[in-house]
py3Dmol code that shows the C-alpha trace and the ligand (Angstrom):
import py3Dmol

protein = """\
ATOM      1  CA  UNK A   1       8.785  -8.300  56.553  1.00  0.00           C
ATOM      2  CA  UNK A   2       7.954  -5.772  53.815  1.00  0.00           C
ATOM      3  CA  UNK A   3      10.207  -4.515  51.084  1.00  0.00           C
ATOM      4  CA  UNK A   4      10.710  -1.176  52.020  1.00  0.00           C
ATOM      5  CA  UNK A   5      11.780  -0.119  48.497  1.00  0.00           C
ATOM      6  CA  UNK A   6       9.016   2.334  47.169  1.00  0.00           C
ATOM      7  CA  UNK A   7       7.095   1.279  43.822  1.00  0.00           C
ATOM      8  CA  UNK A   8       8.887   2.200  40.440  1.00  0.00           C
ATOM      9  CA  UNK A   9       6.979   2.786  37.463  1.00  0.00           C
ATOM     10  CA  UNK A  10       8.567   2.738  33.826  1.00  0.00           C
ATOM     11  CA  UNK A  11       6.488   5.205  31.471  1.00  0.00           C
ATOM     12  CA  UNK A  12       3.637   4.266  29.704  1.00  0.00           C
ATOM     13  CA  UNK A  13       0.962   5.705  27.407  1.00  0.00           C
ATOM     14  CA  UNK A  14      -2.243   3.481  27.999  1.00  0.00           C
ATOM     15  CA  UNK A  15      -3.632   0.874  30.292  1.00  0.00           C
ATOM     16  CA  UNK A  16      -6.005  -1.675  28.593  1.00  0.00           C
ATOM     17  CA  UNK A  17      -8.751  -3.334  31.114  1.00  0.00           C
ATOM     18  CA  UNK A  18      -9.982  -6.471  30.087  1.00  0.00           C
ATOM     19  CA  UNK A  19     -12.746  -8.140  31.705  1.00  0.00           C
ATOM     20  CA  UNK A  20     -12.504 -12.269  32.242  1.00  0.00           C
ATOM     21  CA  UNK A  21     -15.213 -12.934  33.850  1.00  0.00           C
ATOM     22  CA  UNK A  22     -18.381 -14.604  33.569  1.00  0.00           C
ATOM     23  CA  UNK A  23     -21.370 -12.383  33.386  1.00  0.00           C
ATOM     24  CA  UNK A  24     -20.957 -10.183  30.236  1.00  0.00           C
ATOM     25  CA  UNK A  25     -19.945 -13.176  28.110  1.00  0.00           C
ATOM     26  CA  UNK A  26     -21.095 -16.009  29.958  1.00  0.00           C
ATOM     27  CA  UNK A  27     -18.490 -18.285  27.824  1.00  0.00           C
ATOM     28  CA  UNK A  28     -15.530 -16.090  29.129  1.00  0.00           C
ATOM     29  CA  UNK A  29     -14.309 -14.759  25.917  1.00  0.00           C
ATOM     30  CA  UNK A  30     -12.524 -12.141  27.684  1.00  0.00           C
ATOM     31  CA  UNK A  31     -10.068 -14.920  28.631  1.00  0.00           C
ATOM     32  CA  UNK A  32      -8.679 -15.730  25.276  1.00  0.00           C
ATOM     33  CA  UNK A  33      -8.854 -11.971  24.421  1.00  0.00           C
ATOM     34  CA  UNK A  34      -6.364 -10.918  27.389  1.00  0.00           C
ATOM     35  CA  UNK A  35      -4.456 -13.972  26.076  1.00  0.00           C
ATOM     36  CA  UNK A  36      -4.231 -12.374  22.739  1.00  0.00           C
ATOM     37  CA  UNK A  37      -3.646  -8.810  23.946  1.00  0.00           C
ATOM     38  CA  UNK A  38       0.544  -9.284  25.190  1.00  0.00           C
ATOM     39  CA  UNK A  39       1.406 -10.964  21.392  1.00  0.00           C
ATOM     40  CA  UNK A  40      -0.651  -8.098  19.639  1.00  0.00           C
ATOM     41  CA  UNK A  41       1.179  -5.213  21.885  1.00  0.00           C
ATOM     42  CA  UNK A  42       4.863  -6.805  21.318  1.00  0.00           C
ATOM     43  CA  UNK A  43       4.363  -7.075  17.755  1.00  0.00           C
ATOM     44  CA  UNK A  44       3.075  -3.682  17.659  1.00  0.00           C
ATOM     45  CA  UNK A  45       6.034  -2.592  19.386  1.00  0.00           C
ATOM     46  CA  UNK A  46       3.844  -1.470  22.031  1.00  0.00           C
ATOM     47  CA  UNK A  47       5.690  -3.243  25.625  1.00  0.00           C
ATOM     48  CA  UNK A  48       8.416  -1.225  25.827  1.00  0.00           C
ATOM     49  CA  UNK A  49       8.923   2.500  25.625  1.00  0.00           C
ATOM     50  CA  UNK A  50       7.313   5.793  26.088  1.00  0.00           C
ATOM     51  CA  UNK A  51       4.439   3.923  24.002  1.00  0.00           C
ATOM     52  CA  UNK A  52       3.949   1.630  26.337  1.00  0.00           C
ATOM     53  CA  UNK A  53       0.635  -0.288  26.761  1.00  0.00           C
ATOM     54  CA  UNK A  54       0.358  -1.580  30.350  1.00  0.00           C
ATOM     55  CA  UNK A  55      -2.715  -4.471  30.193  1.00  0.00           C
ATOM     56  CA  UNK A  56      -4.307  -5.644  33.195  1.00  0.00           C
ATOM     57  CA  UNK A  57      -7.599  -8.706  33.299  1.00  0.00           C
ATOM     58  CA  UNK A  58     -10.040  -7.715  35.631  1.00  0.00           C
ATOM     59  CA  UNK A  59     -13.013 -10.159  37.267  1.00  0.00           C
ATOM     60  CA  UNK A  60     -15.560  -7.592  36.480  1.00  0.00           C
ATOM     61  CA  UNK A  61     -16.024  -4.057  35.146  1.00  0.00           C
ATOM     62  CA  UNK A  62     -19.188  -2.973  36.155  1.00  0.00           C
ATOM     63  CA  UNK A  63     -20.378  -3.397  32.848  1.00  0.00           C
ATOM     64  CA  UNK A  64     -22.113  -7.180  32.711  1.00  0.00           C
ATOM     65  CA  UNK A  65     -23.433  -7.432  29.568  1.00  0.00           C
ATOM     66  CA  UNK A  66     -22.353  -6.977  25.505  1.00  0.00           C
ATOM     67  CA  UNK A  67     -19.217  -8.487  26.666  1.00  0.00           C
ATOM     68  CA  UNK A  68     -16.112  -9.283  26.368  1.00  0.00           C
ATOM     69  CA  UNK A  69     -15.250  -5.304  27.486  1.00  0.00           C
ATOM     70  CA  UNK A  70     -12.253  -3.891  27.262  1.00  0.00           C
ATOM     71  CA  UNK A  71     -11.563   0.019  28.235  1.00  0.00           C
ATOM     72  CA  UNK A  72      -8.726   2.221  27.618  1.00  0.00           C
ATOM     73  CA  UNK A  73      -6.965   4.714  29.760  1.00  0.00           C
ATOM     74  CA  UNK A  74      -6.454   7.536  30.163  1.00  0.00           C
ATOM     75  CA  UNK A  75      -9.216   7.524  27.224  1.00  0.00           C
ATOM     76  CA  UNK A  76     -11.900   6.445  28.939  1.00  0.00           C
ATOM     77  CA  UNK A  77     -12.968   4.716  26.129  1.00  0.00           C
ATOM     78  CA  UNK A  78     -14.893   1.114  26.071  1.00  0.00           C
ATOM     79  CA  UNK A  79     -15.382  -1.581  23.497  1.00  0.00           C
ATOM     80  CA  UNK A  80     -18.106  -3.940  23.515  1.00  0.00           C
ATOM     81  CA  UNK A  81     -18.659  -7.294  22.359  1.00  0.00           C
ATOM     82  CA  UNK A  82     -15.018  -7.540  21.537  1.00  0.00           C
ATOM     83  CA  UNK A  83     -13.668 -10.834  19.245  1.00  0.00           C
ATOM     84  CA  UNK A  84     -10.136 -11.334  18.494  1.00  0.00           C
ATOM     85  CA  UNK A  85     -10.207  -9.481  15.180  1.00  0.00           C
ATOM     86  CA  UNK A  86     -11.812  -6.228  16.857  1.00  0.00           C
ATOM     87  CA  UNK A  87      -8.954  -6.331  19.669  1.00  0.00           C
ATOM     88  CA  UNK A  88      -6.626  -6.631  17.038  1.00  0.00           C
ATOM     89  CA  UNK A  89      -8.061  -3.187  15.094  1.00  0.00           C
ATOM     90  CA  UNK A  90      -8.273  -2.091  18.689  1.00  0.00           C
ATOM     91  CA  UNK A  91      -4.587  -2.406  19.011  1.00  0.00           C
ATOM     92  CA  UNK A  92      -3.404  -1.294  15.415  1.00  0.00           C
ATOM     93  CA  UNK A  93      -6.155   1.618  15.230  1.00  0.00           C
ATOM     94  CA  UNK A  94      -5.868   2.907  18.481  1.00  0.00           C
ATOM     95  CA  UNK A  95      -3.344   2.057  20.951  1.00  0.00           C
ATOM     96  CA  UNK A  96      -0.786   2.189  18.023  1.00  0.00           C
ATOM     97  CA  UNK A  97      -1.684   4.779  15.665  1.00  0.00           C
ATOM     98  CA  UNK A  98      -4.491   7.026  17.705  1.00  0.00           C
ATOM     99  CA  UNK A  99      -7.137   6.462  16.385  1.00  0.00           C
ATOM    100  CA  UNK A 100      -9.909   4.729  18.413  1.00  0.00           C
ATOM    101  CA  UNK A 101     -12.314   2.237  16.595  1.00  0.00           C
ATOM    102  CA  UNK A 102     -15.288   4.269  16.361  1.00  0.00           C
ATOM    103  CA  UNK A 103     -18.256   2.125  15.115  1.00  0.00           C
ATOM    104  CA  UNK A 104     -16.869  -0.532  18.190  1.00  0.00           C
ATOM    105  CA  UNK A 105     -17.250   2.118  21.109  1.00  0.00           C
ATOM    106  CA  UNK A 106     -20.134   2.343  23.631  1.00  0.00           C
ATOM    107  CA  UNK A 107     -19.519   4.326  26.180  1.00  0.00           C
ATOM    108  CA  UNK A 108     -16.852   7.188  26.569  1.00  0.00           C
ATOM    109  CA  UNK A 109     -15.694   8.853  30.015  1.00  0.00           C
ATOM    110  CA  UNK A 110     -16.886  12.490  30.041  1.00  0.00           C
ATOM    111  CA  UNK A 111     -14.289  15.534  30.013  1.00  0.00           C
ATOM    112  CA  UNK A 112     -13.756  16.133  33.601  1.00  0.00           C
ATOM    113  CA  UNK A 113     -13.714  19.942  34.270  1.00  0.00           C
ATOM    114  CA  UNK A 114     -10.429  19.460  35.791  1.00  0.00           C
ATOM    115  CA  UNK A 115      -8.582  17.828  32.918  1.00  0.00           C
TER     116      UNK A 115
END
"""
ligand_1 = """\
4
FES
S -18.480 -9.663 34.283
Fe -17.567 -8.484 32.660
S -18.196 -6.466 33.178
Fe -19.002 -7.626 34.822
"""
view = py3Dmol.view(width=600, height=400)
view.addModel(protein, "pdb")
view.setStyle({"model": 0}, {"cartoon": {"style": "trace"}})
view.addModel(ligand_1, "xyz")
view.setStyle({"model": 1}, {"stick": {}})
view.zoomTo()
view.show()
């Protein structure tokens, strides 16, 4: 049987991708950077609220290469090569204070004409 209740969705301000798998770090570093990512947001006051940071792990991005990557939405921005003290200026910088980590990003999404 299926719950006929329809989804509910609290507010939230960003979604963080982070890729775990093996091709663009071959050691899986994007593991123990997801791990990281839920006691950076909560100290950052950044679960709960209108500031909310949704995260997700993904098996792939599309990317494959410079890993671990994370991207931010609605953003569209991606980090490379991310360690545990990047993802931690990631979430202070940017997902808490606005201001993405510039010298970390390489690749943006491009202004859609409709947005
Ligand atoms: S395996 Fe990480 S982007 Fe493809």
């Amino acid at each position: 049987m299926h719950d006929q209740q329809p989804p509910l969705m609290e507010p939230y301000a960003r979604h963080v991708l982070v890729c775990t798998g093996g091709y663009c770090s071959t050691d899986r570093r994007g593991r123990a950077i997801y791990a990281k990512l839920a006691g950076l947001l909560q100290r950052e006051g950044l679960l709960f609220g209108p500031r909310r940071v949704k995260r997700s792990e993904a098996p792939c991005l599309g990317v494959c290469a410079g890993g671990p990557i994370v991207a931010v939405y609605p953003d569209g921005i991606w980090y490379g090569g991310v360690t545990p003290e990047l993802l931690e200026r990631i979430v202070v910088e940017h997902l808490r204070d606005g201001r993405p980590v510039e010298g970390a990003i390489f690749h943006r999404l491009a202004p859609s004409p409709t947005r």
